[in-house]
Backbone as a printed PyTorch tensor [residue, N CA C, xyz], in Angstrom:
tensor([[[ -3.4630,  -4.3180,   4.1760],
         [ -3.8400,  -5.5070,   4.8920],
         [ -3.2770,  -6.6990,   4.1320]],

        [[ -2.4930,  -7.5840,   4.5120],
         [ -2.1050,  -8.9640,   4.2390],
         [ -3.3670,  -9.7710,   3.8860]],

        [[ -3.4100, -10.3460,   3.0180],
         [ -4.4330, -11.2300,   2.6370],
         [ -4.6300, -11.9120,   1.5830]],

        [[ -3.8280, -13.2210,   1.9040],
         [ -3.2460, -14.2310,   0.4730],
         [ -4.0780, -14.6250,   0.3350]],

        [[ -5.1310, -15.2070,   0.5710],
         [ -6.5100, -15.5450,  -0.2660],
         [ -7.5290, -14.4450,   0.0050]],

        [[ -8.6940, -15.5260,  -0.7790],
         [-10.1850, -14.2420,  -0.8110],
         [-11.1360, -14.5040,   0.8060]],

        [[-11.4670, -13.8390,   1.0710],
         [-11.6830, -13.4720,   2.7720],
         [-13.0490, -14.4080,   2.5420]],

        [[-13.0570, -15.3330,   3.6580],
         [-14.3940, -16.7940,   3.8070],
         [-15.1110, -16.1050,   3.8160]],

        [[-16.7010, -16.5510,   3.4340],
         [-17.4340, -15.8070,   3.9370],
         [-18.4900, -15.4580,   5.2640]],

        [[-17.4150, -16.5600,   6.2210],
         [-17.7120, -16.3780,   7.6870],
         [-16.7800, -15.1650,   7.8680]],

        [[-15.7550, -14.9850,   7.5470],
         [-15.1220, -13.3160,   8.3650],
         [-15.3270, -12.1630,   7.8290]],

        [[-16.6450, -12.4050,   6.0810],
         [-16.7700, -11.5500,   5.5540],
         [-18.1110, -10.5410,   6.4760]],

        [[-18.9250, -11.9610,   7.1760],
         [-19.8420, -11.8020,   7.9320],
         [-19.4930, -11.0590,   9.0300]],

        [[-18.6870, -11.9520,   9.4930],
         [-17.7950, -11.1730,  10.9840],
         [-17.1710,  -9.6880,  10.8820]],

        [[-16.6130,  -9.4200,  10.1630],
         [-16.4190,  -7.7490,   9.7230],
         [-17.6170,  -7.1540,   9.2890]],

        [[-18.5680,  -7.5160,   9.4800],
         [-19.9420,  -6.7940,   8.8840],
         [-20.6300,  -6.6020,  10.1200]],

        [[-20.5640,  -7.9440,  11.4390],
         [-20.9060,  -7.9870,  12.6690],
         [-20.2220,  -6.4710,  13.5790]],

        [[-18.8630,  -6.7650,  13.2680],
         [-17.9530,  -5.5860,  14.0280],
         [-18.0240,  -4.2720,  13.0820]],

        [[-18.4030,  -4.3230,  12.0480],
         [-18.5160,  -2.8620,  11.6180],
         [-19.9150,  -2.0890,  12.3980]],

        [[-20.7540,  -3.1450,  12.3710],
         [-22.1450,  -2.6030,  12.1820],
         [-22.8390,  -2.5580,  13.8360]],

        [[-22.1300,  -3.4990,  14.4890],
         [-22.1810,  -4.2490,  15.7410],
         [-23.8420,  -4.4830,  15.4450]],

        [[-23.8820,  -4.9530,  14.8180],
         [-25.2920,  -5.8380,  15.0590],
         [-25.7660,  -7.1260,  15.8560]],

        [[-26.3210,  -7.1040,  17.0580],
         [-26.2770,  -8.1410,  17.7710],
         [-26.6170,  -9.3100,  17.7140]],

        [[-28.1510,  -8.9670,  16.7500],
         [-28.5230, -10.0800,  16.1290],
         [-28.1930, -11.2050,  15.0320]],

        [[-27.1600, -10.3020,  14.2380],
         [-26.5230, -11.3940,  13.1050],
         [-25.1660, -11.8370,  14.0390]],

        [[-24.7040, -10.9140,  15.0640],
         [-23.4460, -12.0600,  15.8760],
         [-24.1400, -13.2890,  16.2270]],

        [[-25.2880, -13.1410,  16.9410],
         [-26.3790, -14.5470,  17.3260],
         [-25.9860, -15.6950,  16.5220]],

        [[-26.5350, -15.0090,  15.4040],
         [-26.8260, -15.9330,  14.3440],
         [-25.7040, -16.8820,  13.3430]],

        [[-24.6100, -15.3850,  13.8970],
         [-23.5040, -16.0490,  13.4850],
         [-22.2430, -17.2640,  13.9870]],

        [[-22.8160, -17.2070,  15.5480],
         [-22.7370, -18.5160,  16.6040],
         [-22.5830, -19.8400,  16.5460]],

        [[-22.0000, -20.6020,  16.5530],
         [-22.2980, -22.1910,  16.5130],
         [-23.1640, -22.5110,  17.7600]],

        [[-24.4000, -23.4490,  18.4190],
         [-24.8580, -23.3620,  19.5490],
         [-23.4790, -23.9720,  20.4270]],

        [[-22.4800, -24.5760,  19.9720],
         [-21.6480, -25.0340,  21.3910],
         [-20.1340, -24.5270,  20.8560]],

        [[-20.0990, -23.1990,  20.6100],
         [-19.0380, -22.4120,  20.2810],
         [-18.1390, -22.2390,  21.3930]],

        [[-16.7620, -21.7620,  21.5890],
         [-15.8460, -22.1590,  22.5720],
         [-15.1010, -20.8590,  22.4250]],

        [[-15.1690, -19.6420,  23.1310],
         [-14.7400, -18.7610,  23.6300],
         [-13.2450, -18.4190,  24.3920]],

        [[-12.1670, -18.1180,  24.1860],
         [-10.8760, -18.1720,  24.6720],
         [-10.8380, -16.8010,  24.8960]],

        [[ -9.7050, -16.2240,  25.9970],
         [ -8.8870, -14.7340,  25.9920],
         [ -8.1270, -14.8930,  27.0690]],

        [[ -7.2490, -14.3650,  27.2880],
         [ -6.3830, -14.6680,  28.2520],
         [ -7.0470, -13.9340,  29.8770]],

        [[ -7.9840, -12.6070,  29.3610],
         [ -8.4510, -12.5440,  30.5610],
         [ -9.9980, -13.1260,  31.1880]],

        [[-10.1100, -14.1320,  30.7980],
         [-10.8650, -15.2960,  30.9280],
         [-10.6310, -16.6640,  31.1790]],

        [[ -9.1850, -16.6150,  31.0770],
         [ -8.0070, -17.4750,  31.8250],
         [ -8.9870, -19.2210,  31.4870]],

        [[ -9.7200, -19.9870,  31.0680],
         [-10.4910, -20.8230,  30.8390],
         [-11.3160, -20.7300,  29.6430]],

        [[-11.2120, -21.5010,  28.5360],
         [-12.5480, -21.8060,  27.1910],
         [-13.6130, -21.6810,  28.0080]],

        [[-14.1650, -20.8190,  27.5780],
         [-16.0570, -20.9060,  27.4860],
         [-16.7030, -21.2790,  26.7290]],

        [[-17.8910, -22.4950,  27.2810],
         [-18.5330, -23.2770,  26.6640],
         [-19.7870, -22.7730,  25.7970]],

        [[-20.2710, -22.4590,  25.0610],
         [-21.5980, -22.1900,  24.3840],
         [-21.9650, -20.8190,  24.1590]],

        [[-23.1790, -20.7720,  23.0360],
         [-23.4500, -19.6850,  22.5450],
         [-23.3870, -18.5830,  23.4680]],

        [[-24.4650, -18.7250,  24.2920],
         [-24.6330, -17.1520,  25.5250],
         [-23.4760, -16.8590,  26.0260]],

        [[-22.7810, -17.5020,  26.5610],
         [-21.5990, -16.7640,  27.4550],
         [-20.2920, -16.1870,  26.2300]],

        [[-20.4080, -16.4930,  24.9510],
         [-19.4610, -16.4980,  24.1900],
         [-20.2010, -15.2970,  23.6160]],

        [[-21.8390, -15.7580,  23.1780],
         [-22.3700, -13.9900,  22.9540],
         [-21.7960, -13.1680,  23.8350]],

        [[-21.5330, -12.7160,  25.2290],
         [-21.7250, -12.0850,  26.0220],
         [-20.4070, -11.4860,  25.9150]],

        [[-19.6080, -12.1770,  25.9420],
         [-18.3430, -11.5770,  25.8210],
         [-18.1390, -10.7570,  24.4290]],

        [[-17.9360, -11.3800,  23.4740],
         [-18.2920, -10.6800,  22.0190],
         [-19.2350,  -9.6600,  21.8420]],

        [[-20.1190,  -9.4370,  22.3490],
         [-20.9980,  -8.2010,  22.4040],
         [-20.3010,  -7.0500,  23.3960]],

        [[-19.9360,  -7.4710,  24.6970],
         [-19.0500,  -6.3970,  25.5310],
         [-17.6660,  -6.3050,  24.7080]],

        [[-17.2710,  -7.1110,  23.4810],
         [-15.8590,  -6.6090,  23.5130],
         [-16.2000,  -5.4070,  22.1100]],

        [[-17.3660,  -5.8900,  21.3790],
         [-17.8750,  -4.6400,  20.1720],
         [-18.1370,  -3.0430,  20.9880]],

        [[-18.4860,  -3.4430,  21.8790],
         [-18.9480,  -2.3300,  22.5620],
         [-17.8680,  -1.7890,  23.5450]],

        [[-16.8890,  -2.0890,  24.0800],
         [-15.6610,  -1.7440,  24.4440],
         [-14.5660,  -1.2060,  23.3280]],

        [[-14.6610,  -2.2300,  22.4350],
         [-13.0870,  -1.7650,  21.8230],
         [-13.9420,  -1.4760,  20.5100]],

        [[-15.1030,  -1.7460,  19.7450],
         [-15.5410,  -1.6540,  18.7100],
         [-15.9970,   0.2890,  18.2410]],

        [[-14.6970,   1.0750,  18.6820],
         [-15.2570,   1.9870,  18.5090],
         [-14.4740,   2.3330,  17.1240]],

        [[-14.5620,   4.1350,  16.7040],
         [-14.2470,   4.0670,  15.4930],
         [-12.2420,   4.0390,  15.3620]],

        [[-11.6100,   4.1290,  16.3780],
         [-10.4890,   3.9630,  16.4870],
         [ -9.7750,   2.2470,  15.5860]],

        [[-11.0410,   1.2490,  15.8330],
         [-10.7220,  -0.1210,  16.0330],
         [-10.6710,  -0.4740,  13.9070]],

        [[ -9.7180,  -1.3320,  14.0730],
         [ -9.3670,  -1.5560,  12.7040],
         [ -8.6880,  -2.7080,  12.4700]],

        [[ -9.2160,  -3.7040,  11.2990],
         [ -8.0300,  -5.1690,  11.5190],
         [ -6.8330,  -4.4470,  10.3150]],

        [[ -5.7360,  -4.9940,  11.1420],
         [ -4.6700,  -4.7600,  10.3830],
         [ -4.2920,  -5.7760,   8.7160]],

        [[ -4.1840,  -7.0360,   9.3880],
         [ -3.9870,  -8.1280,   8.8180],
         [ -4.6450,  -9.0110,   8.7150]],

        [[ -4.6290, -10.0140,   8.1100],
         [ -5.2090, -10.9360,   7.6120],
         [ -4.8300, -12.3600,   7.2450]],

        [[ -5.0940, -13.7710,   7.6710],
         [ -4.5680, -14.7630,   7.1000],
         [ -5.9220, -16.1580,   7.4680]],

        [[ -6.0560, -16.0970,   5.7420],
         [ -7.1450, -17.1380,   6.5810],
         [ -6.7960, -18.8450,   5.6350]],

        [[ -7.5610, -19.4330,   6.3220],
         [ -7.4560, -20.7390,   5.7100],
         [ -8.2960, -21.7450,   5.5240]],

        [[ -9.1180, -22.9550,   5.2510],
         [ -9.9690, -23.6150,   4.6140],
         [-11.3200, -22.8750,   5.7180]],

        [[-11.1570, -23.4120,   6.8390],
         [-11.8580, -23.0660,   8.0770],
         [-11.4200, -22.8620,   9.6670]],

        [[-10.5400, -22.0800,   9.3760],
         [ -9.9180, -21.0870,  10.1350],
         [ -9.4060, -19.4940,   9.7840]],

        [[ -9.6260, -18.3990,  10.3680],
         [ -8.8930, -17.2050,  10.1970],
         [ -7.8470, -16.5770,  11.2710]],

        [[ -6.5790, -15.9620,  11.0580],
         [ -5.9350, -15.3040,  11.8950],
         [ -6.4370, -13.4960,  11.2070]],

        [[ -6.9080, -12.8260,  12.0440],
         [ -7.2390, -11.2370,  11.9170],
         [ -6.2620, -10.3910,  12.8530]],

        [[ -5.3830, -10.0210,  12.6340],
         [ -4.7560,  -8.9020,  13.4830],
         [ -5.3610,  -7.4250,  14.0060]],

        [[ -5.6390,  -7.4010,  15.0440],
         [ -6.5730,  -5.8550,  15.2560],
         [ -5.9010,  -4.7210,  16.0410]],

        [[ -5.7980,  -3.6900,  16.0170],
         [ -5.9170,  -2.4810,  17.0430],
         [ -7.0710,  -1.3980,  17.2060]],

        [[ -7.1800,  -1.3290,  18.3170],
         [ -8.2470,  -0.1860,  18.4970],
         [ -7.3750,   0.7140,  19.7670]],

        [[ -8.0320,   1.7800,  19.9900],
         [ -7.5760,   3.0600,  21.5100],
         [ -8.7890,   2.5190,  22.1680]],

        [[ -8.2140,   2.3240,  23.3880],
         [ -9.0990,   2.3750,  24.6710],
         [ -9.1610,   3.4660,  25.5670]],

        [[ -9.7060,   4.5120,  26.0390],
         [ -9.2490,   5.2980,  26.7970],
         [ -7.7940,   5.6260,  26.6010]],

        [[ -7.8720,   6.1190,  25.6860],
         [ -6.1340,   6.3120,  25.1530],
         [ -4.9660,   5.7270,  25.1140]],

        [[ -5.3270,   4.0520,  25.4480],
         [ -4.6560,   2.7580,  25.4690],
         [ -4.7040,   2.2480,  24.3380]],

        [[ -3.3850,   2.5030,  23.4690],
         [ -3.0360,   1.3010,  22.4830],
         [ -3.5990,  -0.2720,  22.4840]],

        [[ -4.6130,  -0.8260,  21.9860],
         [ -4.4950,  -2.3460,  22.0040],
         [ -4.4670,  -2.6690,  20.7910]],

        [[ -3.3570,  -3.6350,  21.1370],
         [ -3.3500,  -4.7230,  19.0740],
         [ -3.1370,  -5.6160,  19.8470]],

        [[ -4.0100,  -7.0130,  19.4230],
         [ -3.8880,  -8.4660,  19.4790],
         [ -4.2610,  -9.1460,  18.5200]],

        [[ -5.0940, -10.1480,  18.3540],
         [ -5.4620, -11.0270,  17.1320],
         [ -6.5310, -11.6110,  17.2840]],

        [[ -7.1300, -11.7780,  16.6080],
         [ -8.6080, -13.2460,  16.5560],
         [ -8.5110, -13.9350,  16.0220]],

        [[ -8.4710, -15.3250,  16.6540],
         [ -8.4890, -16.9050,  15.4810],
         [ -9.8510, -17.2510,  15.6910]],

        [[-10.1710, -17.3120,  14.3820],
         [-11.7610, -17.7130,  14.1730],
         [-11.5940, -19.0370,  13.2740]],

        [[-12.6110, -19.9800,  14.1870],
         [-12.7840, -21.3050,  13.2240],
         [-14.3920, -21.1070,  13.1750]],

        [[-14.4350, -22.3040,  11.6710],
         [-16.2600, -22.1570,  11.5720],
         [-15.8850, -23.6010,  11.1510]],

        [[-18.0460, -23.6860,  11.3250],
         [-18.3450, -25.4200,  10.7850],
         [-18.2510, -25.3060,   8.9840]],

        [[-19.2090, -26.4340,   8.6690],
         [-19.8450, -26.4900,   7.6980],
         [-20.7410, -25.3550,   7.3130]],

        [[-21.7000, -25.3880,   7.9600],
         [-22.6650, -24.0980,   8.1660],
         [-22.0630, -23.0950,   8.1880]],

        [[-20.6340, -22.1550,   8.1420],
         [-20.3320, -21.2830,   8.0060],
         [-20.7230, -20.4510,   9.5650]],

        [[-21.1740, -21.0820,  10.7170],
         [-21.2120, -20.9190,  12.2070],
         [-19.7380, -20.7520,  12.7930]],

        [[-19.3050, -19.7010,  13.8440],
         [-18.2990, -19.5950,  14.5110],
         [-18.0670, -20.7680,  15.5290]],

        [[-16.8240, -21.6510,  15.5990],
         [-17.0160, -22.9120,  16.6390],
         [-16.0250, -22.2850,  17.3790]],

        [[-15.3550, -21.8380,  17.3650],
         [-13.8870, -20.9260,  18.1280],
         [-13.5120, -19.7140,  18.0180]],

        [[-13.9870, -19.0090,  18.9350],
         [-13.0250, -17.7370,  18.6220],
         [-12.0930, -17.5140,  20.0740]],

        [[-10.9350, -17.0900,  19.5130],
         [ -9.6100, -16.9980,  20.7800],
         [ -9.1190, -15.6770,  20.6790]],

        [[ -8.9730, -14.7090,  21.2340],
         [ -8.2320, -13.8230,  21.0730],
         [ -7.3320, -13.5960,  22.3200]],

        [[ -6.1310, -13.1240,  21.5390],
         [ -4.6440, -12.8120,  22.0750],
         [ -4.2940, -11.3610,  21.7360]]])
């Protein structure tokens, strides 16, 4: 795994969320007006619930034991994570850009 610095400890959280899929520390790990991107959502989504909602169906879709981040690049308060997992015997690799606040809260996550 690529990884020129030491991993924040918002994505240290976030790999602990997707290892463990714990629903309750994704909650927690939320900003309340966090902003949700994917291309098949074609529009940012505004706020915690609908951004939970998606993030919980995508642990539970692709979060199986196939799923693995490749890479890594993070920065003051932002991360790029490279991932693949098998879907029904479908190759997927894309990426997650994760930004956080102060609070170490998710304000963006986009995946491509």
């Amino acid at each position: 795994m690529t990884n020129p610095s030491p991993v924040p400890p918002t994505i240290a959280a976030w790999h602990q969320v997707a290892q463990s899929r714990d629903l309750a520390a994704l909650r927690r790990l939320l900003a309340d007006d966090v902003v949700f991107e994917s291309p098949v959502v074609h529009t940012p989504q505004v706020g915690k619930p609908v951004t939970f909602a998606y993030l919980a169906a995508a642990l539970q879709l692709l979060g199986n034991d196939s799923f693995r981040y490749l890479n890594e690049w993070h920065g003051a308060t932002s991360s790029v994570l490279e991932f693949e997992s098998t879907c029904e015997g479908i190759l997927i690799n894309g990426v997650d850009m994760i930004s956080w606040d102060g609070a170490g809260q998710i304000t963006r996550f986009k995946v491509m």
